[in-house]
KEKE-3310 file (N, C-alpha, C; in steps of 0.2 Angstrom, whole numbers, plus 5000, padded with zeros to 4 digits):
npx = (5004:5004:5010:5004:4995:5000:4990:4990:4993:4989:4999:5008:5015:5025:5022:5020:5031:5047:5042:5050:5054:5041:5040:5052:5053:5043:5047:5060:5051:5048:5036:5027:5028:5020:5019:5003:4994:4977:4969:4971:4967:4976:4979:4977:4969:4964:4974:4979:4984:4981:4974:4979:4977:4985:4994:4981:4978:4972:4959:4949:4942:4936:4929:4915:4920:4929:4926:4919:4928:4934:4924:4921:4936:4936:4926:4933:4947:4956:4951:4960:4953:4940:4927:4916:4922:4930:4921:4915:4925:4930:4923:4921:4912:4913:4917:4907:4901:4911:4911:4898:4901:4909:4922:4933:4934:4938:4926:4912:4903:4890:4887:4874:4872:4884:4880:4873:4885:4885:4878:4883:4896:4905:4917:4933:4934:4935:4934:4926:4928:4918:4922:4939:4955:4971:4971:4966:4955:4952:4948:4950:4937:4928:4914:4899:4882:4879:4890:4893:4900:4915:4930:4932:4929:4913:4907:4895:4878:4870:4875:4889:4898:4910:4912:4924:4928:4944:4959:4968:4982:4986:4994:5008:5011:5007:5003:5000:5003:4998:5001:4993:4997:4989:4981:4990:4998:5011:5023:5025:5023:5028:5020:5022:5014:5020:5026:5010:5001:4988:4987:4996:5001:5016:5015:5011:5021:5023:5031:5035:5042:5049:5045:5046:5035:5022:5012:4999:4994:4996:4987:4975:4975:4975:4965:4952:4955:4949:4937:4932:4931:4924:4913:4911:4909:4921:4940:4951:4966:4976:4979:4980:4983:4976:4979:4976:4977:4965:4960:4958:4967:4965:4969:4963:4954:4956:4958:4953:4964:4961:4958:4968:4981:4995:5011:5021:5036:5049:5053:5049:5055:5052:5040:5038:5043:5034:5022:5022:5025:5011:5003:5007:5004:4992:4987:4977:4974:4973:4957:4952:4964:4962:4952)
npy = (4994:5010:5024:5036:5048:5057:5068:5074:5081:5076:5085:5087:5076:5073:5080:5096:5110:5108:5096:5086:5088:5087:5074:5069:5075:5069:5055:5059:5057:5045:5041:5034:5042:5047:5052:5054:5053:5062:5056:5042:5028:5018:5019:5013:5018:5015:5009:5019:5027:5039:5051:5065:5080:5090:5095:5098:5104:5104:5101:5113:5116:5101:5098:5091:5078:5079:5081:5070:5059:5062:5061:5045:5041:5046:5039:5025:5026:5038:5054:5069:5085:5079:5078:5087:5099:5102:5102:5114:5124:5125:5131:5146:5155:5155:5165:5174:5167:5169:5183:5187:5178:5188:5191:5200:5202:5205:5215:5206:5199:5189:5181:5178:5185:5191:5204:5211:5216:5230:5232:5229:5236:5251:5256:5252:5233:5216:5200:5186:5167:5157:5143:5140:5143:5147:5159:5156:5161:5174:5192:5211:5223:5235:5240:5242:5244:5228:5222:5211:5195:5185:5181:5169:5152:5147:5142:5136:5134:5142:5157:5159:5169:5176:5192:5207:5225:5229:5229:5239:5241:5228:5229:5236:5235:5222:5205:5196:5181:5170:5157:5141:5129:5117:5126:5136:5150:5149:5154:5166:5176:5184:5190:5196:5203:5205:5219:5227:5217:5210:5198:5186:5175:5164:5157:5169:5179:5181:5181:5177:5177:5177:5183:5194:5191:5197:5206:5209:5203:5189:5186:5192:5179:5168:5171:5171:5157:5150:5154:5149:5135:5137:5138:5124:5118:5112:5107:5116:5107:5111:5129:5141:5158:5171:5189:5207:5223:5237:5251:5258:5257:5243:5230:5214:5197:5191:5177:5161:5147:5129:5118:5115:5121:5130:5125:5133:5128:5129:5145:5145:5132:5127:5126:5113:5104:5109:5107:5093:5088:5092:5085:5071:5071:5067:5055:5041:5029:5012:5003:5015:5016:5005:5008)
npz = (5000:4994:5005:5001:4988:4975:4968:4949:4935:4916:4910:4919:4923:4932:4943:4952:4949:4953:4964:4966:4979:4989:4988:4992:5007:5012:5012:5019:5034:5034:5026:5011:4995:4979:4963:4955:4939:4939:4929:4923:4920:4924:4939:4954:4964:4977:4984:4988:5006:5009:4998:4987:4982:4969:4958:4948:4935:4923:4927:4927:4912:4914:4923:4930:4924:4934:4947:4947:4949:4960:4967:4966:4971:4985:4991:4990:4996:5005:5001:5003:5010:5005:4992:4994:4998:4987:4978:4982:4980:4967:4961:4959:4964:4977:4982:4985:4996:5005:5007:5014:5022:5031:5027:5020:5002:4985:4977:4970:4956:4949:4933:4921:4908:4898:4893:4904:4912:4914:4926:4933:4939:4936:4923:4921:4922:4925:4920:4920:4918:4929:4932:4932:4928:4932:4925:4913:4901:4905:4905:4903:4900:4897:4906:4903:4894:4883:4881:4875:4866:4873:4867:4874:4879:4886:4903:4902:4910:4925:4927:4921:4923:4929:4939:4941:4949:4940:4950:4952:4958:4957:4947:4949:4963:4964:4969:4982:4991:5003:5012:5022:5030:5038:5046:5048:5045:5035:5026:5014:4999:4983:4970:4953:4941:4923:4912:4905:4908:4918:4924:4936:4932:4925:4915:4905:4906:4920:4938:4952:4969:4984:5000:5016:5026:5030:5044:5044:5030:5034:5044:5039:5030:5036:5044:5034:5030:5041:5042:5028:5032:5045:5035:5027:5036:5041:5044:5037:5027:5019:5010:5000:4999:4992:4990:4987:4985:4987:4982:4992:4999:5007:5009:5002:4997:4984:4978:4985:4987:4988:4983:4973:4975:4970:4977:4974:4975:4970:4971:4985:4995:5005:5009:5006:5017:5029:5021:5021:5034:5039:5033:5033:5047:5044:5040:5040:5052:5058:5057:5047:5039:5029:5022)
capx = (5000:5007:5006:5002:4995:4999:4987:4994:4988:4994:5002:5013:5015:5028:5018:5021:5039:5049:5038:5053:5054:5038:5043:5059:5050:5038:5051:5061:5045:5047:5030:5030:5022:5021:5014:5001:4988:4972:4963:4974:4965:4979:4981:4974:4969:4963:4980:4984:4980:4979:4976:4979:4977:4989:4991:4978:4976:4966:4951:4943:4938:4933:4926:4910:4922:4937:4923:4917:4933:4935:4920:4926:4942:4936:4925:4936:4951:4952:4953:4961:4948:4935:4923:4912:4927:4933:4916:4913:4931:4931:4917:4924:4904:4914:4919:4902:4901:4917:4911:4893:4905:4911:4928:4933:4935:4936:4919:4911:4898:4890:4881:4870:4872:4889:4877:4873:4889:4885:4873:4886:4902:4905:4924:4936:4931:4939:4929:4934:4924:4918:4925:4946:4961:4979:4971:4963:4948:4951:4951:4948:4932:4924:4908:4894:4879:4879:4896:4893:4905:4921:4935:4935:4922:4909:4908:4889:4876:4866:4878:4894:4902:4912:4913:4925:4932:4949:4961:4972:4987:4992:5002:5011:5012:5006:5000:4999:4999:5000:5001:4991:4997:4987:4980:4994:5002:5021:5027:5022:5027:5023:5018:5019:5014:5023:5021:5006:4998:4988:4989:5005:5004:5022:5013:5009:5027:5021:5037:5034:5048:5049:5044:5045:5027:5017:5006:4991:4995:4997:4983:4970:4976:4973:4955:4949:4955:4946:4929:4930:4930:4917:4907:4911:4911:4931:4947:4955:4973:4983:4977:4983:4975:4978:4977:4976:4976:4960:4961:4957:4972:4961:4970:4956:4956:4955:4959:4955:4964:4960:4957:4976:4985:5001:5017:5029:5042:5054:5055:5049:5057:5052:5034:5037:5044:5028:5018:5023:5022:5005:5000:5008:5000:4985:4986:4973:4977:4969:4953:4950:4969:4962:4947)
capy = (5000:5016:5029:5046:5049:5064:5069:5079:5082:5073:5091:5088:5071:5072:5085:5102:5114:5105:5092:5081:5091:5084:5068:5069:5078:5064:5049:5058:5057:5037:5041:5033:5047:5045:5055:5050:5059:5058:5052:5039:5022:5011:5020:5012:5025:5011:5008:5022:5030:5045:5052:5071:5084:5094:5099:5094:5109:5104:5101:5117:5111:5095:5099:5087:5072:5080:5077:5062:5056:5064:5056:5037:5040:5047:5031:5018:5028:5045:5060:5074:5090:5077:5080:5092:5106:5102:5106:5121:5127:5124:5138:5154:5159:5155:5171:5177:5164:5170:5189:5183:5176:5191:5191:5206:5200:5210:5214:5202:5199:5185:5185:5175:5187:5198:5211:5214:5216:5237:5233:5228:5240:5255:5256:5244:5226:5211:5196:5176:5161:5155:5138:5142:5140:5150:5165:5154:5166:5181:5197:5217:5228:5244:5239:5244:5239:5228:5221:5207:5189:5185:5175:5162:5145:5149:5135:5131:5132:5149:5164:5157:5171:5182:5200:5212:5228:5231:5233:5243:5237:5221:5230:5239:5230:5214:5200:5193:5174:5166:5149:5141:5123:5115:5131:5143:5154:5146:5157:5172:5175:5192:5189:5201:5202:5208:5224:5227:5212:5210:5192:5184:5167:5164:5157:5175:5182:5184:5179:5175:5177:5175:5192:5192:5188:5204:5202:5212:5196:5183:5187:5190:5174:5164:5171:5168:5149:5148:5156:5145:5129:5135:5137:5118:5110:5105:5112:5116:5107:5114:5132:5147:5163:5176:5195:5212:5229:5240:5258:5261:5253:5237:5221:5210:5191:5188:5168:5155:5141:5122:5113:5110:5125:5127:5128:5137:5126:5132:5150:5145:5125:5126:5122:5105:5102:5112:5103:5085:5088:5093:5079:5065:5069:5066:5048:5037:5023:5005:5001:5017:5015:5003:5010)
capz = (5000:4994:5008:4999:4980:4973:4961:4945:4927:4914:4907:4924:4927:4939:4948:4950:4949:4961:4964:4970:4984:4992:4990:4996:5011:5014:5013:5026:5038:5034:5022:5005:4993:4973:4959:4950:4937:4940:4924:4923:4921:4928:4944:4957:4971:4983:4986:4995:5013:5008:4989:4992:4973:4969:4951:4942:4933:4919:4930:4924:4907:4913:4930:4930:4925:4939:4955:4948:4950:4967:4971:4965:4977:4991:4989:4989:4998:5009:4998:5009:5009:5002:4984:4995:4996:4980:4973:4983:4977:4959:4957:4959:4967:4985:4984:4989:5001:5011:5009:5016:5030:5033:5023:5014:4994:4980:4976:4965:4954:4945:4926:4916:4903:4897:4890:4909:4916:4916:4928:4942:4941:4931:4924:4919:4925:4926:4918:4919:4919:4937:4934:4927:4932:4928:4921:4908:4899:4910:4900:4906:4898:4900:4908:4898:4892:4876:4883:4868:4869:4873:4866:4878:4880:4891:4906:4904:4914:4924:4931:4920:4923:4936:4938:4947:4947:4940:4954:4949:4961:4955:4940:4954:4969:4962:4971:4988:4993:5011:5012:5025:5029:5046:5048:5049:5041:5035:5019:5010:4990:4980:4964:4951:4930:4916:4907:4902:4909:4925:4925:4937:4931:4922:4907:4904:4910:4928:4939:4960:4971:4991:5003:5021:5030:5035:5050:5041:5026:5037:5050:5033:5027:5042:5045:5026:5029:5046:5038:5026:5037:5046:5031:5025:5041:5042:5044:5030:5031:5013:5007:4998:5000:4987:4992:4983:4988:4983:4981:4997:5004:5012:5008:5002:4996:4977:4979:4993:4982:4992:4978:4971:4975:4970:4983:4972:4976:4966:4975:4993:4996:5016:5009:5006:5022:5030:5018:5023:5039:5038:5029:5037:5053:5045:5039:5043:5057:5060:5052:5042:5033:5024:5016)
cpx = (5004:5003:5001:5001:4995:4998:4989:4990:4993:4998:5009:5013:5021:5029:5023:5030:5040:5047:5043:5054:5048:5040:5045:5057:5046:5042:5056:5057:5044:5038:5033:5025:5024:5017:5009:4994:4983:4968:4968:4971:4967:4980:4975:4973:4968:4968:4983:4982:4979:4978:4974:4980:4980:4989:4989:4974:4971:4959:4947:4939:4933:4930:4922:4914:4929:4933:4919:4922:4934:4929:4920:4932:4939:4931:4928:4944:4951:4956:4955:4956:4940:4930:4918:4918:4929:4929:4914:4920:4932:4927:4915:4916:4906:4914:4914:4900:4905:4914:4905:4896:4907:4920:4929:4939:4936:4929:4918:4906:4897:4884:4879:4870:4878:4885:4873:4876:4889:4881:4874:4890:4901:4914:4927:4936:4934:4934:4933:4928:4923:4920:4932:4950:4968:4978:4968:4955:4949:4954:4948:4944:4930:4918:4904:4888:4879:4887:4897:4899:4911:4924:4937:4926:4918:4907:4899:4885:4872:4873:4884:4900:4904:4915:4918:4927:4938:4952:4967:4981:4992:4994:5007:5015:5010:5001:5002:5001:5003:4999:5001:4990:4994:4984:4983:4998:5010:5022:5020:5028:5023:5024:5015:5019:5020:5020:5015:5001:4996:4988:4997:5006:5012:5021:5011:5015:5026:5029:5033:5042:5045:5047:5046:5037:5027:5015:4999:4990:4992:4992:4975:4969:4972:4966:4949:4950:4950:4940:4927:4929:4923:4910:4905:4911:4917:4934:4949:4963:4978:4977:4982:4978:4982:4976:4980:4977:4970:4963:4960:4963:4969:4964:4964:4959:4953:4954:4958:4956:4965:4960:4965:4980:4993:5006:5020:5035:5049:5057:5055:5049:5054:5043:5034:5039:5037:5022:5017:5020:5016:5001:5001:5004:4992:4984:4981:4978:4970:4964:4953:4958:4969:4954:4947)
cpy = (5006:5022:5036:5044:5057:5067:5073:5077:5075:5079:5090:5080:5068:5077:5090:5103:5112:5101:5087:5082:5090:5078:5066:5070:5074:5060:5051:5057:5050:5035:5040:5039:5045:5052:5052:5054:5054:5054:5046:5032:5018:5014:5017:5014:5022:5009:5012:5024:5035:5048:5062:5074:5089:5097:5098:5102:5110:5102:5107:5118:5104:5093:5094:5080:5073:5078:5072:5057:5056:5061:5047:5036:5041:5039:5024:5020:5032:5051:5066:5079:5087:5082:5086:5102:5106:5105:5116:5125:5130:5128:5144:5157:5160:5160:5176:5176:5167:5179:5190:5182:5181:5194:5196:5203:5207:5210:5212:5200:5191:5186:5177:5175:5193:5203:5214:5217:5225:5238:5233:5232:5245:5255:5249:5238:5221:5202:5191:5172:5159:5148:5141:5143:5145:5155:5164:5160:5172:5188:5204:5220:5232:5241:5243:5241:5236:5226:5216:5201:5191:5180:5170:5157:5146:5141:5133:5134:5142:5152:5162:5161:5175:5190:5204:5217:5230:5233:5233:5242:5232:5224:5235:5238:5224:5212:5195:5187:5173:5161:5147:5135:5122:5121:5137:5144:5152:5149:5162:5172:5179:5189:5195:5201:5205:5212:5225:5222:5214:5203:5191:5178:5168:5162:5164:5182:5184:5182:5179:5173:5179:5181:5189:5192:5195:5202:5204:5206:5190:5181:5187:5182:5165:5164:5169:5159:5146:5152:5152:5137:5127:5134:5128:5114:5105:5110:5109:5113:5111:5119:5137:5153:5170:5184:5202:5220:5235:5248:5262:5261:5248:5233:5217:5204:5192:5181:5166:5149:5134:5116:5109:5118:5125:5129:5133:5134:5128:5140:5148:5135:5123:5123:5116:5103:5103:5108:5094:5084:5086:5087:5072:5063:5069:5059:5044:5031:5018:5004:5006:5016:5011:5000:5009)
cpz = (5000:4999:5006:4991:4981:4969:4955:4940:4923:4909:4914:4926:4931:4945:4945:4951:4955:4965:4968:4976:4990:4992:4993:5005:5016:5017:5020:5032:5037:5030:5014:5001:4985:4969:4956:4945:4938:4935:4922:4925:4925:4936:4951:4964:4978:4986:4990:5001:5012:5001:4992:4983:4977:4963:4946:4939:4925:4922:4928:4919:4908:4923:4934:4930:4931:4947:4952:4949:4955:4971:4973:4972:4983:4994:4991:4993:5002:5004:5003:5007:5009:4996:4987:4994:4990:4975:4975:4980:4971:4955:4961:4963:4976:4986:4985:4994:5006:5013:5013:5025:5036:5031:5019:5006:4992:4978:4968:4963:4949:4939:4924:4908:4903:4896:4898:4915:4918:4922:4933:4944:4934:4931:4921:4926:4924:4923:4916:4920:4926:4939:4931:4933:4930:4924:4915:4905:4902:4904:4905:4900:4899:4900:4905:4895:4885:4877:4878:4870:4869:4869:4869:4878:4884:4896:4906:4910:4919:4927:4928:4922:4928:4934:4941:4945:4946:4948:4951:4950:4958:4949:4946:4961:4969:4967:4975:4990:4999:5009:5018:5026:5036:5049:5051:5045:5040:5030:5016:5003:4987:4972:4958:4942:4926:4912:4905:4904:4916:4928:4928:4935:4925:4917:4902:4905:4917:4932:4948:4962:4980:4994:5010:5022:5036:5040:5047:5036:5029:5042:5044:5032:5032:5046:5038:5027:5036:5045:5034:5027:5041:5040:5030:5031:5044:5042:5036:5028:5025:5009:5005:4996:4997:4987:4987:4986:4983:4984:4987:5002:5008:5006:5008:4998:4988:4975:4983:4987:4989:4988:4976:4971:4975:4975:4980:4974:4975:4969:4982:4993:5003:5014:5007:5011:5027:5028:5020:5031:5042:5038:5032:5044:5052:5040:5044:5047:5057:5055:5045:5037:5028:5021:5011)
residu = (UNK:UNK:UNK:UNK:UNK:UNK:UNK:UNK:UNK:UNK:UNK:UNK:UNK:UNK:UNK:UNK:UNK:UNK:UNK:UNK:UNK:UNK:UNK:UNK:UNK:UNK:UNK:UNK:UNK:UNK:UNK:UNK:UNK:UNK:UNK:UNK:UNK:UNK:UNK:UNK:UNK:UNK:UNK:UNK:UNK:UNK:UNK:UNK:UNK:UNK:UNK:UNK:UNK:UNK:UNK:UNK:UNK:UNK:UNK:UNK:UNK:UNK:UNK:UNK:UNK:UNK:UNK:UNK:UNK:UNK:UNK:UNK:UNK:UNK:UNK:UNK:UNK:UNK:UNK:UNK:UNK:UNK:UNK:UNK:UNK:UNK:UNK:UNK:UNK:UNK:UNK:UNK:UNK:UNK:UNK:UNK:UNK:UNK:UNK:UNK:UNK:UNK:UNK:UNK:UNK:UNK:UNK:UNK:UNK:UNK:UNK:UNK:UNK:UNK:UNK:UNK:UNK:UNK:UNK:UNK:UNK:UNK:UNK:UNK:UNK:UNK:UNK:UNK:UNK:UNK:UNK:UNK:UNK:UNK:UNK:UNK:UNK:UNK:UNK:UNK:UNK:UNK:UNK:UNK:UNK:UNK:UNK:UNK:UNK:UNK:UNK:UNK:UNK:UNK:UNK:UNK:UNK:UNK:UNK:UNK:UNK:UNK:UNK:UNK:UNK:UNK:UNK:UNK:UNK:UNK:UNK:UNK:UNK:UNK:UNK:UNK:UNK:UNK:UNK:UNK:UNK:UNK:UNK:UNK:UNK:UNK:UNK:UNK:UNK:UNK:UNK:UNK:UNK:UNK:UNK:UNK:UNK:UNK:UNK:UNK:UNK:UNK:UNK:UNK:UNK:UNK:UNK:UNK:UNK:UNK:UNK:UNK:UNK:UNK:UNK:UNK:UNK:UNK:UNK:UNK:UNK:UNK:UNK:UNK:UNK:UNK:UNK:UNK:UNK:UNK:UNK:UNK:UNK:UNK:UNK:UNK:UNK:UNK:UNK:UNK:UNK:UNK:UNK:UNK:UNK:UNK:UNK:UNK:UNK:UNK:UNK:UNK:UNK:UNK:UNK:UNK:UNK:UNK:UNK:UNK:UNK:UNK:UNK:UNK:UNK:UNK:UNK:UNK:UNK:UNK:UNK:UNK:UNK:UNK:UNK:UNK:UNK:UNK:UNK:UNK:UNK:UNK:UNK:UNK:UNK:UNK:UNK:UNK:UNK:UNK:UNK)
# end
């Protein structure tokens, strides 16, 4: 029985940047870990004690077939977070849910119809799919009525789409993330775009690089993961909570990623350690290990 599966795409089938670095992190802890993608017919998820997602980054295209697969595993194994977090996660609408909670978000809307997006913010807007991942779809508009389609696939379904105001920031001071293993705050990493871009993902020229850890970062971060827990009924054990600055100067959450957030290995190393940790002490024992 393989201790740990670590779920990845098959665009990354040996997990994410640095990936070995979990591993390696695990195996010290006397835990076997492996990668393995999740659409992957031959893998046998039963096999392990834990199946724990990491970078399956294509699940936002294939969403409907990425929790029925989360449902199979948890099924037949123990999924970390379990298929209830992973659905709530995977549709960007939580972020009404956390604001609801009391979480300061960026303010956000959801549509039916692009031709009604003048109806929620005035000004340049920020429009993306509510299911999407890595900046996929995401484009800026002048809110207006008669906003007319975009150049990306629409996901289907009522309120397809998300709304916010341009924040103005992330080209300037960029973009936030705490990282929130077992519920505390272990590593901060500022993330910032490229020219002209407001997207940080590095498919886009974004670049991420290490900061020291704020208290007003680190204390947001750690409230947003512990809102979000009550809402689902569980502690949250592996998050990354992504922050912005508004125009007002209020640090507000853009992201709560739970689903398969990435470490950044590659800039910050200590989260694999952080991570394992985390992780191991939540290995099933006696009967339930072999679920």
């Amino acid at each position: 029985m393989t201790d740990v599966l670590l779920a990845t795409s098959s665009e990354w089938p040996s997990g994410e940047p640095a990936g070995d670095l979990l591993v390696k992190a695990f195996a010290e802890r006397g835990v076997d870990a492996r990668w393995a993608v999740w659409d992957d017919p031959g893998v046998d998820w039963s096999a392990a004690r834990l199946v724990v997602v990491r970078s399956t980054w294509d699940y936002s295209w294939r969403r409907d077939e990425f929790l029925a697969w989360a449902e199979h595993v948890d099924r037949w194994s123990r999924l970390l977070g379990g298929p209830a977090v992973l659905r709530w996660n995977t549709d960007k609408s939580y972020l009404l849910d956390l604001a609801r909670a009391g979480v300061p978000v960026v303010p956000t809307a959801l549509l039916d119809d692009l031709a009604d997006v003048g109806a929620s913010f005035a000004g340049r807007v920020v429009v993306k799919p509510r299911v999407g991942a890595g900046g996929r779809g995401l484009t800026v508009q002048d809110a207006a009525p008669g906003l007319g389609s975009l150049e990306v696939e629409p996901v289907g379904g009522p309120g397809a789409w998300l709304v916010q105001p341009l924040v103005e920031s992330v080209r300037t001071e960029g973009e936030t993330s705490v990282f929130v293993l077992g519920g505390v705050p272990v590593s901060q990493a500022l993330k910032l775009p490229a020219h002209g871009e407001i997207r940080v993902h590095e498919m886009y020229g974004g670049r991420t690089e290490p900061c020291a850890p704020t208290d007003e970062a680190m204390l947001l971060a750690a409230e947003t993961v512990a809102a979000a827990g009550q809402l689902l009924g569980k502690e949250l054990a592996v998050a990354r909570v992504d922050l912005m600055r508004l125009e007002s100067g209020r640090l507000v959450v853009g992201e709560l990623e739970v689903t398969e957030p990435g470490l950044y290995l590659d800039v910050l190393p200590g989260n694999a350690e952080a991570f394992a940790e985390v992780v191991a002490a939540l290995l099933p024992e006696g009967p339930e290990a072999e679920k």
